[in-house]
DRENDO-1510 file (C-alpha; in Angstrom, 1 decimal, always signed):
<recs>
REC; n; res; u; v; w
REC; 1; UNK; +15.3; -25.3; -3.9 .
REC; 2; UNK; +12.6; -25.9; -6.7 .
REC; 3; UNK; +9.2; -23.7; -6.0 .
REC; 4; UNK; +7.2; -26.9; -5.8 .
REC; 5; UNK; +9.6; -28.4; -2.8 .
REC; 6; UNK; +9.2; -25.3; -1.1 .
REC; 7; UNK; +5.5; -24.9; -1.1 .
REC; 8; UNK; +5.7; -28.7; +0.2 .
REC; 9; UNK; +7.7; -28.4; +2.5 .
REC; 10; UNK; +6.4; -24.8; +3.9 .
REC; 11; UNK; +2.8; -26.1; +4.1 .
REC; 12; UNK; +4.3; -29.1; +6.3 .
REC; 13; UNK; +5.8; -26.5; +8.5 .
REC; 14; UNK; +3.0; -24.2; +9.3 .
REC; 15; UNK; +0.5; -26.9; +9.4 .
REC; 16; UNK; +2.3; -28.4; +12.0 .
REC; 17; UNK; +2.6; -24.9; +13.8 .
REC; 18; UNK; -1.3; -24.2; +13.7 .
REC; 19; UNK; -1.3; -23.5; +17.9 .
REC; 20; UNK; -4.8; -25.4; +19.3 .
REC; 21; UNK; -6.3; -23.8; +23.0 .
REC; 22; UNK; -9.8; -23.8; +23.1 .
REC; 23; UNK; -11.3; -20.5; +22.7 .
REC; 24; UNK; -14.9; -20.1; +23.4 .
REC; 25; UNK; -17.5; -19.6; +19.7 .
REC; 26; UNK; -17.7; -16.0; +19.0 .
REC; 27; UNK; -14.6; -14.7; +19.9 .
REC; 28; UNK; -10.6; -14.7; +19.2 .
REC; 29; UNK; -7.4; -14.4; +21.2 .
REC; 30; UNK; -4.2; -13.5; +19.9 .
REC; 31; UNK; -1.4; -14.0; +22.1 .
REC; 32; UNK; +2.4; -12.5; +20.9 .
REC; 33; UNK; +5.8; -12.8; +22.4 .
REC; 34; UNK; +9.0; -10.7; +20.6 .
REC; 35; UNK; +12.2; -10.5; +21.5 .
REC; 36; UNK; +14.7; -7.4; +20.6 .
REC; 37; UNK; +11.5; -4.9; +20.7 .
REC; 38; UNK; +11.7; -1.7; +23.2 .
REC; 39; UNK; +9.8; -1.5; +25.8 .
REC; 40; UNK; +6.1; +0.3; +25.8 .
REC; 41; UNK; +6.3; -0.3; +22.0 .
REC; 42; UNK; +2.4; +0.3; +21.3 .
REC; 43; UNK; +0.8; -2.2; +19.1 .
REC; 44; UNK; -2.8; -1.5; +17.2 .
REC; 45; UNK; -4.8; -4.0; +15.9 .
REC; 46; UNK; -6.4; -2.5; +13.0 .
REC; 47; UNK; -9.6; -3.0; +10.9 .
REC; 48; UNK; -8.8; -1.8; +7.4 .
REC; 49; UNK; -11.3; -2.7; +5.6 .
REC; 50; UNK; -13.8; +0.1; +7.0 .
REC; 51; UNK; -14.6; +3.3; +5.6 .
REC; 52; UNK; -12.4; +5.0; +8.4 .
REC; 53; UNK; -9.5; +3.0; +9.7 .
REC; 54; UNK; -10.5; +1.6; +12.9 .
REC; 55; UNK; -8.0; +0.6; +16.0 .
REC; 56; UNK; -9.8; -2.7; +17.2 .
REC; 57; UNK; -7.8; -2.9; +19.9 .
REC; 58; UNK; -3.9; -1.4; +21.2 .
REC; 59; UNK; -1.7; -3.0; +23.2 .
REC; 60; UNK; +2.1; -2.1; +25.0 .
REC; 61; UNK; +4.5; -4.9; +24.6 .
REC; 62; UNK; +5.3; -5.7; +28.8 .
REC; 63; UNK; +8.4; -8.1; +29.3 .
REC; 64; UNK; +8.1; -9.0; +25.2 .
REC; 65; UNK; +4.2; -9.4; +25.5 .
REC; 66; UNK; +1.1; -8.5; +24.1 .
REC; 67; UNK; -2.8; -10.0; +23.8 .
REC; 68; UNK; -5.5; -9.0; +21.3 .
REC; 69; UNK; -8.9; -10.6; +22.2 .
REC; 70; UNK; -12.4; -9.4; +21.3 .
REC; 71; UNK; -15.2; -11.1; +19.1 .
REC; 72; UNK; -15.6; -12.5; +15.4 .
REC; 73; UNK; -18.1; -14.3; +13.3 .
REC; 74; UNK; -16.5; -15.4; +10.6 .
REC; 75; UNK; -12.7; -14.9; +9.2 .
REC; 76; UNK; -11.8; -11.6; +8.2 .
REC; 77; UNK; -8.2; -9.9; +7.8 .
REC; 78; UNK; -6.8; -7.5; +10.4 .
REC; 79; UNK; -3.1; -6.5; +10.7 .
REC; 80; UNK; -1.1; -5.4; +13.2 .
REC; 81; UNK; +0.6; -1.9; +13.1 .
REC; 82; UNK; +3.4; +0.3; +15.2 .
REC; 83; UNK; +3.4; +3.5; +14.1 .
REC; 84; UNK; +6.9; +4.7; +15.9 .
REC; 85; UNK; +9.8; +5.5; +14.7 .
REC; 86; UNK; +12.4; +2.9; +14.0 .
REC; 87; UNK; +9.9; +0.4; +12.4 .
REC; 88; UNK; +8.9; +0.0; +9.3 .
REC; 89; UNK; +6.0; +1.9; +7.7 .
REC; 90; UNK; +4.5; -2.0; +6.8 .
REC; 91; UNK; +2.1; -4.2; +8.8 .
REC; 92; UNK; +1.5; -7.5; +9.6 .
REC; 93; UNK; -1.6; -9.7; +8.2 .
REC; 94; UNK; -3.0; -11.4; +10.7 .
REC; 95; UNK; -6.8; -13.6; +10.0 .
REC; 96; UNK; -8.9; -14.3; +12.7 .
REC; 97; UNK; -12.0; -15.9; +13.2 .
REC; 98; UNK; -14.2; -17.6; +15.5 .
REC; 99; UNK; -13.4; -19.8; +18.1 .
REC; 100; UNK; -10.0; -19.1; +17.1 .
REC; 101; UNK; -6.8; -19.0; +18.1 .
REC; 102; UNK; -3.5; -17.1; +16.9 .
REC; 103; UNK; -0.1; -16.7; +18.4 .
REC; 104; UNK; +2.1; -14.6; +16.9 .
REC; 105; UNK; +6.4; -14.6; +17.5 .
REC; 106; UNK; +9.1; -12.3; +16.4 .
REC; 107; UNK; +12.5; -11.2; +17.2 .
REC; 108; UNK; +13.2; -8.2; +16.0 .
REC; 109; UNK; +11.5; -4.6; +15.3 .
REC; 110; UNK; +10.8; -6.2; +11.5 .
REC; 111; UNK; +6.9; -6.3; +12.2 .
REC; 112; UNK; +6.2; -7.6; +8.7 .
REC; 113; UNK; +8.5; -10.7; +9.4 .
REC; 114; UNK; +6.8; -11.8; +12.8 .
REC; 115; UNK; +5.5; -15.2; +12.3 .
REC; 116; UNK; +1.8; -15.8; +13.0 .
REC; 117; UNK; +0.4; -19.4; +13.9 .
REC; 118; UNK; -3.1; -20.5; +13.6 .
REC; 119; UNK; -5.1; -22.8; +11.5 .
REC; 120; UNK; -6.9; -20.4; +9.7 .
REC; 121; UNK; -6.9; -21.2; +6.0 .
REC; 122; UNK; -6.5; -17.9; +4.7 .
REC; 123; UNK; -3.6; -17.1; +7.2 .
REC; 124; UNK; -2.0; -20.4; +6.6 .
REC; 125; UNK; -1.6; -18.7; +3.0 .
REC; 126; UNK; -0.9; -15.7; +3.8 .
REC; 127; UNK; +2.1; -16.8; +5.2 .
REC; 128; UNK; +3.7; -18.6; +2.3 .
REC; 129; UNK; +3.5; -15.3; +0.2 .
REC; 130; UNK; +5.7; -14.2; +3.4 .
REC; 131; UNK; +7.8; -16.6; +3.1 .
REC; 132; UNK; +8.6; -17.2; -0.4 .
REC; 133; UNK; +10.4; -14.0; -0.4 .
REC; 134; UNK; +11.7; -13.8; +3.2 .
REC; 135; UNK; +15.5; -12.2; +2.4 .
REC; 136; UNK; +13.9; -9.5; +0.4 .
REC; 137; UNK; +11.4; -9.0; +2.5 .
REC; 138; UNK; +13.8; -7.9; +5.5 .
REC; 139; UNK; +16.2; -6.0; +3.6 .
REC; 140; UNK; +12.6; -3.8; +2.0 .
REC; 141; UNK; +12.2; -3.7; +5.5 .
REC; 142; UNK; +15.4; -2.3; +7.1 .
REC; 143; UNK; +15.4; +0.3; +3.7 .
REC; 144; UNK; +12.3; +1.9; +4.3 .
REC; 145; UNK; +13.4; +2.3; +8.2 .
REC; 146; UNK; +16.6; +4.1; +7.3 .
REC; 147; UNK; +14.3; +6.2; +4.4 .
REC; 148; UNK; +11.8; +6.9; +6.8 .
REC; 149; UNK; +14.7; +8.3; +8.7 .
REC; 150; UNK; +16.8; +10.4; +6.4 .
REC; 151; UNK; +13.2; +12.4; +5.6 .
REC; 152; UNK; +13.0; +13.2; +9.3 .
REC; 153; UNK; +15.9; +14.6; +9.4 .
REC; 154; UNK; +15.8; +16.5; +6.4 .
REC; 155; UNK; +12.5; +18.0; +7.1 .
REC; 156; UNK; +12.6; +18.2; +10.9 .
REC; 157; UNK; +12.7; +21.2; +13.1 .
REC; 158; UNK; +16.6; +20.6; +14.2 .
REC; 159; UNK; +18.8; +23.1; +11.8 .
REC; 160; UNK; +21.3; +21.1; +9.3 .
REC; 161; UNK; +23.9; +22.8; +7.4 .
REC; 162; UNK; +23.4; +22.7; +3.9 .
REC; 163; UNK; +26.3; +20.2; +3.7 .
REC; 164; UNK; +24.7; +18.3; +5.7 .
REC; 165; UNK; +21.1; +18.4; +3.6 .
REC; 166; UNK; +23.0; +18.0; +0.8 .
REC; 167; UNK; +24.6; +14.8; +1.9 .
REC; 168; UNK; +21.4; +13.0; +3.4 .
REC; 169; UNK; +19.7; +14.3; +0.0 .
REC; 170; UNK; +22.1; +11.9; -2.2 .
REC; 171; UNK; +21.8; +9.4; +0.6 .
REC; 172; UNK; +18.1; +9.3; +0.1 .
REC; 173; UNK; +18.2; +8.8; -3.2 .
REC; 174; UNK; +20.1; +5.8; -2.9 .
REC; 175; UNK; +18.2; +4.4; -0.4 .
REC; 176; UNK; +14.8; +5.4; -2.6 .
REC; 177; UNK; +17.0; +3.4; -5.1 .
REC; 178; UNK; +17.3; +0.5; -3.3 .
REC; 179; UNK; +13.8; +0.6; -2.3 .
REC; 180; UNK; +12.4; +0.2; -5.9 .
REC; 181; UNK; +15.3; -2.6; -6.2 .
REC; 182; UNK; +14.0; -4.7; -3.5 .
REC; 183; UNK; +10.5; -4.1; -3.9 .
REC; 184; UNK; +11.0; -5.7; -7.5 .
REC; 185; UNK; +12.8; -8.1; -6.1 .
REC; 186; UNK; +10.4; -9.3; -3.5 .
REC; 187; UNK; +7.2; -9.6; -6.3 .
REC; 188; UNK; +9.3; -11.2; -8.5 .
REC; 189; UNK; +10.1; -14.1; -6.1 .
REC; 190; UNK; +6.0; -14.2; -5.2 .
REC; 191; UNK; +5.6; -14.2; -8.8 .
REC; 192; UNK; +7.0; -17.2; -8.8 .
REC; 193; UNK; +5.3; -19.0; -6.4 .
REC; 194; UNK; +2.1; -17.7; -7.4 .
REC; 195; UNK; +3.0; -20.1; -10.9 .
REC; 196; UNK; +1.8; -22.7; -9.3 .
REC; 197; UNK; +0.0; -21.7; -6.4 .
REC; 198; UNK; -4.1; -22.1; -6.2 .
REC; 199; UNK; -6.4; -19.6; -7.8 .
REC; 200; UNK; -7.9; -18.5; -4.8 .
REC; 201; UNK; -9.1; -14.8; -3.8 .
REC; 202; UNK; -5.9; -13.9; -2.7 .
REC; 203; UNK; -4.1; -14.7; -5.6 .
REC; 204; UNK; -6.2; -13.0; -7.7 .
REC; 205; UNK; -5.7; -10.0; -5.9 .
REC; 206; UNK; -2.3; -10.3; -6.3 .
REC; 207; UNK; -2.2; -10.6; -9.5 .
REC; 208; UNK; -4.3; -7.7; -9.9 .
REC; 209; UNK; -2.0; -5.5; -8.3 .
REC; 210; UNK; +1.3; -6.8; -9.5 .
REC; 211; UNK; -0.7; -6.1; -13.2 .
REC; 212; UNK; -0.8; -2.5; -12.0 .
REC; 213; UNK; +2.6; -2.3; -10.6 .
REC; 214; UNK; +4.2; -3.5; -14.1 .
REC; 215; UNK; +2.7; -0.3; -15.3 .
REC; 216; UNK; +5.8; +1.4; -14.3 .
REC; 217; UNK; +8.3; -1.5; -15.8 .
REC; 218; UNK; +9.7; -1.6; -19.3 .
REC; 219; UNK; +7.2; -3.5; -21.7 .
REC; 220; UNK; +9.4; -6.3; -22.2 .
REC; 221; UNK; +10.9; -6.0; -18.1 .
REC; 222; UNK; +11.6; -9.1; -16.5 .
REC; 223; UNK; +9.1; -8.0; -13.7 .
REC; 224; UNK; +6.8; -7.5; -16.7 .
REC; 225; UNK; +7.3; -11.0; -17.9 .
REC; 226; UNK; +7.1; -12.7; -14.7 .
REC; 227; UNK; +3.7; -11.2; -14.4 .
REC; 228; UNK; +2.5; -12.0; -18.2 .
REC; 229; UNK; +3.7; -15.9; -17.2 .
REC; 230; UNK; +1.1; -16.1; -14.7 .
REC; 231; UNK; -1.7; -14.4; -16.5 .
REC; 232; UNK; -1.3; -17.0; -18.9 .
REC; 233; UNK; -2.4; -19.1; -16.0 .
REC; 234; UNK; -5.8; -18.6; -16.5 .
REC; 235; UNK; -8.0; -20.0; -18.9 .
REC; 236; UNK; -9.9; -18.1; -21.9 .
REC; 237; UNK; -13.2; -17.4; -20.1 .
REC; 238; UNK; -11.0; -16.3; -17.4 .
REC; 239; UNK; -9.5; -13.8; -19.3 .
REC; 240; UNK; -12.4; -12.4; -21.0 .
REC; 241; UNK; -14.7; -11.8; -18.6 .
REC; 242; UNK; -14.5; -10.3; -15.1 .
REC; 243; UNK; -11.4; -9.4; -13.3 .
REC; 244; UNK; -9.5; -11.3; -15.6 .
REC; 245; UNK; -10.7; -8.9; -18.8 .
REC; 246; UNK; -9.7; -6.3; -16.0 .
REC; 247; UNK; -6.4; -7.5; -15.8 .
REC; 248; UNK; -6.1; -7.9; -19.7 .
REC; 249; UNK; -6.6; -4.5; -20.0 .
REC; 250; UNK; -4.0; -3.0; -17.8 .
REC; 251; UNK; -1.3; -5.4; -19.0 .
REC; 252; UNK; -1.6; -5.3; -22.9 .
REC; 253; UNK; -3.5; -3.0; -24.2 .
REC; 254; UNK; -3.5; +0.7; -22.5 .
REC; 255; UNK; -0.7; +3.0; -22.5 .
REC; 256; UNK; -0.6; +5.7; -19.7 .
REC; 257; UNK; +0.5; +9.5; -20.2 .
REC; 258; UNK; +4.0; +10.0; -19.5 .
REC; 259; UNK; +5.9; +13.2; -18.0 .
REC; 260; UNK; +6.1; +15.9; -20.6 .
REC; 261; UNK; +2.9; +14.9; -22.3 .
REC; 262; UNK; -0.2; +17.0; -22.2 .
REC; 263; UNK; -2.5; +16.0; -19.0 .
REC; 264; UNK; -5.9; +13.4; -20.0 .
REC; 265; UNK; -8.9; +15.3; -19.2 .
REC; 266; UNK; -12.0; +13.2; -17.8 .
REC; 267; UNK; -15.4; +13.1; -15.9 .
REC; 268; UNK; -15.2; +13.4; -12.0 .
REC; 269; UNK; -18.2; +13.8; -9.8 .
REC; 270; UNK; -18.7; +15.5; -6.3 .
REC; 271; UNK; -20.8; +14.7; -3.6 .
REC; 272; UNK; -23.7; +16.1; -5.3 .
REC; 273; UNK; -23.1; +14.1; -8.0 .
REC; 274; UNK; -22.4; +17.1; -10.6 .
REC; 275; UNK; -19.8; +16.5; -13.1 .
REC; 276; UNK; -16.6; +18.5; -12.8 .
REC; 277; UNK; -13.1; +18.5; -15.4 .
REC; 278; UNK; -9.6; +19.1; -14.7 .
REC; 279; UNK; -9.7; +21.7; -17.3 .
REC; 280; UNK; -12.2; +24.1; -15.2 .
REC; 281; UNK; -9.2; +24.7; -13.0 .
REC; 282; UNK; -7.5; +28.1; -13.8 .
REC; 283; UNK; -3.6; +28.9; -13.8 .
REC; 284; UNK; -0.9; +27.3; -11.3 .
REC; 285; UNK; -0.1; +23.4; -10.5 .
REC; 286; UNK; -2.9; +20.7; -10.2 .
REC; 287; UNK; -2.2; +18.3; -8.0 .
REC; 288; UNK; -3.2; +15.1; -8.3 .
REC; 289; UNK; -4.0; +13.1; -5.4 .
REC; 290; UNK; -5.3; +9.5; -6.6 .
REC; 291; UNK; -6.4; +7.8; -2.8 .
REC; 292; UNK; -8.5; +5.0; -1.4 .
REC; 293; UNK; -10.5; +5.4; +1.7 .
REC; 294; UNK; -8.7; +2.7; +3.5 .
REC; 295; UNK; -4.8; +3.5; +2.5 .
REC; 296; UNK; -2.7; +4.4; +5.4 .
REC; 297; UNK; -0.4; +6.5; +3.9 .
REC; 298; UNK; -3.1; +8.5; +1.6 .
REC; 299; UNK; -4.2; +9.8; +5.1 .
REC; 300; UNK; -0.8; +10.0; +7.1 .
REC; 301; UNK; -0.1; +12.7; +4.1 .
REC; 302; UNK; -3.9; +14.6; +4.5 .
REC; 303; UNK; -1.7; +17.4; +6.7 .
REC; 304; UNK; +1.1; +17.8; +4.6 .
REC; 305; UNK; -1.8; +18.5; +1.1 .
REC; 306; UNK; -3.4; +20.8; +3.8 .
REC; 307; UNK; -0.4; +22.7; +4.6 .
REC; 308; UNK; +0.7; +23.0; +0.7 .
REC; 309; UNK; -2.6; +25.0; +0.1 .
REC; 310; UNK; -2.1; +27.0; +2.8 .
REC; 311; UNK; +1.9; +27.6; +1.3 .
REC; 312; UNK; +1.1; +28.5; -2.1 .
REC; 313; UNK; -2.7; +29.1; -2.3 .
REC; 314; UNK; -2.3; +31.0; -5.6 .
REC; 315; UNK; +0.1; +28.7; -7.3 .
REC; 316; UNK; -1.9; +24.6; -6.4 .
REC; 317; UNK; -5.0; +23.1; -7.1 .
REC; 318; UNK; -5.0; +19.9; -5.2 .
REC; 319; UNK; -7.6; +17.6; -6.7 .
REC; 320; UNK; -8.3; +14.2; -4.8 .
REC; 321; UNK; -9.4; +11.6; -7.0 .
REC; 322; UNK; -11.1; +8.7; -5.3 .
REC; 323; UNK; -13.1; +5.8; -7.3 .
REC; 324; UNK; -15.0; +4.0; -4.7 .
REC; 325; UNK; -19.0; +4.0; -3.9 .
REC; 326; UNK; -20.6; +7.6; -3.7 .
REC; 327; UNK; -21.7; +6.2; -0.6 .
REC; 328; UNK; -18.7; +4.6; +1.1 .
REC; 329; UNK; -16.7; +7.9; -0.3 .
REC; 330; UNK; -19.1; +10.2; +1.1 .
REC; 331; UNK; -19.2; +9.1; +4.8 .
REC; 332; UNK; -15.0; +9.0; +4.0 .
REC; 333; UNK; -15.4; +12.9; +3.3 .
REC; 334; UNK; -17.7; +13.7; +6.1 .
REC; 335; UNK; -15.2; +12.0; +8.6 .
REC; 336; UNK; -12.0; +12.7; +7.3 .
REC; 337; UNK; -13.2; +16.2; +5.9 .
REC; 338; UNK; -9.7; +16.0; +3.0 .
REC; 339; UNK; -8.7; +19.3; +2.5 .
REC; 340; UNK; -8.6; +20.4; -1.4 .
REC; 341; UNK; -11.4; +19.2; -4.1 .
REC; 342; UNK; -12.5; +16.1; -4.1 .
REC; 343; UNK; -14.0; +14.2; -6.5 .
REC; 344; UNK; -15.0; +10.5; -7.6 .
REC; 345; UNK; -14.6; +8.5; -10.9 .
REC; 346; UNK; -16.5; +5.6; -9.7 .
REC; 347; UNK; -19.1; +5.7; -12.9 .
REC; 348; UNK; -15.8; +5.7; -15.5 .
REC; 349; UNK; -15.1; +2.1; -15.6 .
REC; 350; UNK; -12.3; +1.5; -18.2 .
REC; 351; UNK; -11.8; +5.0; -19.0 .
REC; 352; UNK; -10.8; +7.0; -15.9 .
REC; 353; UNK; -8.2; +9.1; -14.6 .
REC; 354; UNK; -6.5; +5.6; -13.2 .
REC; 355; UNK; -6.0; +3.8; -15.7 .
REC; 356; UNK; -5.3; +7.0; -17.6 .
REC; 357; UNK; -2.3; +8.1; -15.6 .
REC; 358; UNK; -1.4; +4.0; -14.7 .
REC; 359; UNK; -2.5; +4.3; -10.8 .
REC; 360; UNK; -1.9; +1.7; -8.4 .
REC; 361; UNK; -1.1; +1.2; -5.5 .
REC; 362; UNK; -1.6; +4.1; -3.8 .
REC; 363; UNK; -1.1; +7.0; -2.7 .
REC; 364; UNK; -0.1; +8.1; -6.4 .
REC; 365; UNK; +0.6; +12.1; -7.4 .
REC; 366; UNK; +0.6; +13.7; -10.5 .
REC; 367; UNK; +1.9; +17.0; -10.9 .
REC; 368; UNK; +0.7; +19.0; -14.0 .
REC; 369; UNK; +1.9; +22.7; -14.8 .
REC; 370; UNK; +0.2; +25.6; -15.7 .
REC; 371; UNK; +0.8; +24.8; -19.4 .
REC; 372; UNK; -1.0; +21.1; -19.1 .
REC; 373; UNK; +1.7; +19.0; -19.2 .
REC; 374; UNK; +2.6; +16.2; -16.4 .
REC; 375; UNK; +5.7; +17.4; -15.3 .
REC; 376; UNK; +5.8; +14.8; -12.6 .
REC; 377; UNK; +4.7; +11.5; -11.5 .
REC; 378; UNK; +4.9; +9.1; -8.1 .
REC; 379; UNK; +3.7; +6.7; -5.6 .
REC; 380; UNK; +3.9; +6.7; -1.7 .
REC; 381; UNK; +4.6; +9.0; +0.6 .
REC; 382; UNK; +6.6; +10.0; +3.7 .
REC; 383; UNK; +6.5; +12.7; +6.1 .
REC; 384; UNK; +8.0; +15.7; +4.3 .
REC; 385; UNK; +8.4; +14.3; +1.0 .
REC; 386; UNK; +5.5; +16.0; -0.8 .
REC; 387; UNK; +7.1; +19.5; +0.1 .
REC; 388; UNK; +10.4; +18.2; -1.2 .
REC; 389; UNK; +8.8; +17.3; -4.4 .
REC; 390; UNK; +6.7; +20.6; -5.1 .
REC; 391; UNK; +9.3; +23.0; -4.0 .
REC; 392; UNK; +10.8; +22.2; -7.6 .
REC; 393; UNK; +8.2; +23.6; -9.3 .
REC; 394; UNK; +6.5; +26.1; -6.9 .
REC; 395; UNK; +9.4; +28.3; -6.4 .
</recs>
C-alpha cells in the first residue's frame, strides 16, 4: 500500500473511533479494557514532562480493567507505564485534555501497541506514527522483553554455571542485535510517512531526534538517507534558522570522536555556576553519564552509577553531564541527589560535550581510560548492564 493511501485511509479509521461521553470541563477520564494481561498488573499514569517524574495516578487491571480520571486545562501528553517484568521497558502516549474523553484497548502485554481513542488532535497523530510501523513495532517490542530478561538472569542473585553465562551472553548479543535491527527498521518506516506528513510540532521533533540517531549510521546509510529525504522537506529559511539550522548541523556538518580517539575536552558548570574540565580529573576511568531530567532509564540506572563508585572508588570518575536550565537541573539534583559529579553544559550551544561525542537519545555513556582515549561508547541501559560493560576495563 502507497504511503498516501495509508495516511487516508488510517485518518478515516481513527476519526471514526474518536469515542464521545460527555465529560464534565476541567477534567478527563480514561477508561481501558485488555485482554491477555495478568492480573493486579499495576498501571501508572505518568507526567513526564516535570522536573521529577510524577505518577498522576496508578491503577490494578481488575477483570481486564482500569480508569484514570483527574483534571486538565488544556492538552498535554501523559503515557502509561508498567514497570514489571514481562513487559516491555516502552510506554504508551496517551493526550488528554479537557472535557475529554479517551478509551484505551489492547490484547496483549505489548503496552506500546494498545490502541488509544479519543478526538484529541495530537493523539489522533500520535497514533499514525504507531501505526505506520505496527509489525516492527511488536517485534522491537517482544526483543527488548526477552533482553530485559536474559540481563536478569545474568546478573541476578540465582548462581548459573559459567556454561550457562556463557550461553545467555552470546544470546544477548544476538538479541542486542536484533534490537538495533528493528529499531532501524521501525524509523525507517516513520521516516517514510513523515515524507508527506504535516510539519507540525511533533514532526519536528521527530525529525530532530531521528537527525541524532543517524549519528551512529554510516554517512551514506540508508537510515541516513531516509532522514536527509525529509530534511529536504523544509524550505531555506527553514533550514537556516532555528531548529532547522539545529538540525543542519548534526546531520552534515559535525563529526563526533570515535573509540580510540583522544577524549574532547569542554566547559561544564556546577550548581554554583563555576566552570569545571574533564581534564581536572586525575588517573582511572571517566565515566560519562550524558542524562535528561525526565528520562526513565537515566534514573532506573542512578543505583547501578552509585554502586560502581562504591566498587572501584579508586579506579572511576563518574561525571553526569546534563544540558538543561540551571534551574530545572538544580531542583533535579536536590531531589534526585545523582550520585557522582554533576555538571551542566547548558551555556555551550553548538559546541558541547553532546554534539561532541554525538549524544542522543539518552541515557548515552562514554568510557575514557586513564590515557584519554574513548575506549567505549553506548546508549540505553538495563539493569546490570553498566557492570557488564565496565568490568572490561576495571579489572
Amino acid at each position: 500500500m502507497k504511503i498516501g493511501s495509508f495516511i487516508v485511509m488510517a485518518t478515516l479509521v481513527l476519526g471514526a473511533c474518536a469515542p464521545t461521553r460527555e465529560i464534565p470541563e476541567g477534567r478527563f477520564r480514561i477508561e481501558g479494557r485488555v485482554k491477555n494481561v495478568p492480573k493486579g498488573t499495576i498501571l501508572n499514569l505518568v507526567d513526564t514532562e516535570q522536573v521529577e517524574y510524577v505518577i498522576v495516578q496508578a491503577d490494578t487491571i481488575r477483570r481486564g480493567k482500569f480508569v484514570f480520571q483527574d483534571t486538565a486545562t488544556t492538552s498535554r501528553a501523559l503515557v502509561l507505564a508498567i514497570d514489571q517484568e514481562g513487559f516491555p521497558n516502552t510506554w504508551l502516549p496517551v493526550w488528554v485534555d479537557s472535557g475529554k474523553y479517551i478509551r484505551i484497548k489492547g490484547k496483549d502485554k505489548l503496552l506500546d501497541l494498545w490502541t488509544v481513542e479519543s478526538d484529541i488532535p495530537e493523539q489522533q497523530e500520535s497514533n499514525l506514527y504507531t501505526t505506520c510501523a505496527l509489525e516492527e513495532r511488536r517485534l522491537l517490542s517482544e526483543a527488548t522483553i526477552e533482553q530485559a530478561s536474559l540481563l536478569r538472569r545474568l546478573h541476578g542473585t540465582t548462581a548459573i554455571s559459567q556454561e550457562e553465562k556463557e550461553r545467555l551472553a552470546d544470546r544477548l548479543d544476538s538479541v542486542t542485535y536484533e534490537v538495533t535491527a528493528l529499531t532501524t527498521a521501525l524509523l525507517s518506516k516513520e521516516l517514510e510517512y513523515m515524507q508527506t506528513a504535516p510539519k507540525t510540532p511533533m514532526w519536528w521533533e521527530r525529525l530532530d531526534r531521528y537527525t541524532k540517531y543517524a549519528r551512529y549510521a554510516a554517512k551514506d546509510s540508508a537510515f541516513t538517507n531516509r532522514v536527509r529525504k525529509v530534511f529536504n522537506r523544509l524550505t531555506e529559511e527553514e533550514k537556516e534558522a532555528g531548529d532547522g539550522a539545529d538540525i543542519a548541523y548534526y546531520l552534515f556538518m559535525m563529526k563526533s570522536v570515535g573509540i580510540g580517539e583522544a577524549m574532547i575536552d569542554g566547559d561544564l558548570y556546577d550548581r554554583e555556576g563555576k566552570v569545571h574540565h574533564l581534564s581536572e580529573l586525575e588517573g582511572g576511568y571517566i565515566l560519562l553519564d550524558f542524562y535528561g531530567t525526565g528520562c526513565y532509564p537515566c534514573r532506573q540506572a542512578l543505583p547501578e552509577l552509585e554502586e560502581l563508585l562504591e566498587m572501584y572508588p579508586e579506579k572511576l570518575h563518574v561525571v553526569g553531564i546534563n544540558r538543561e536550565k540551571q534551574e530545572a537541573w538544580i531542583q533535579y539534583l536536590d531531589e534526585v541527589k545523582p550520585a557522582g559529579l554533576q555538571w551542566n553544559e547548558a551555556h555551550a550551544a553548538r559546541n558541547g560535550l553532546f554534539k561532541a561525542y554525538g549524544v542522543l537519545p539518552i541515557p548515552h555513556y562514554v568510557l575514557i581510560s586513564p590515557e584519554r582515549k574513548v575506549v567505549d561508547s553506548w546508549t540505553g541501559y538495563g539493569e546490570g548492564s553498566l557492570k557488564m560493560r565496565l568490568r572490561k576495563w576495571l579489572k
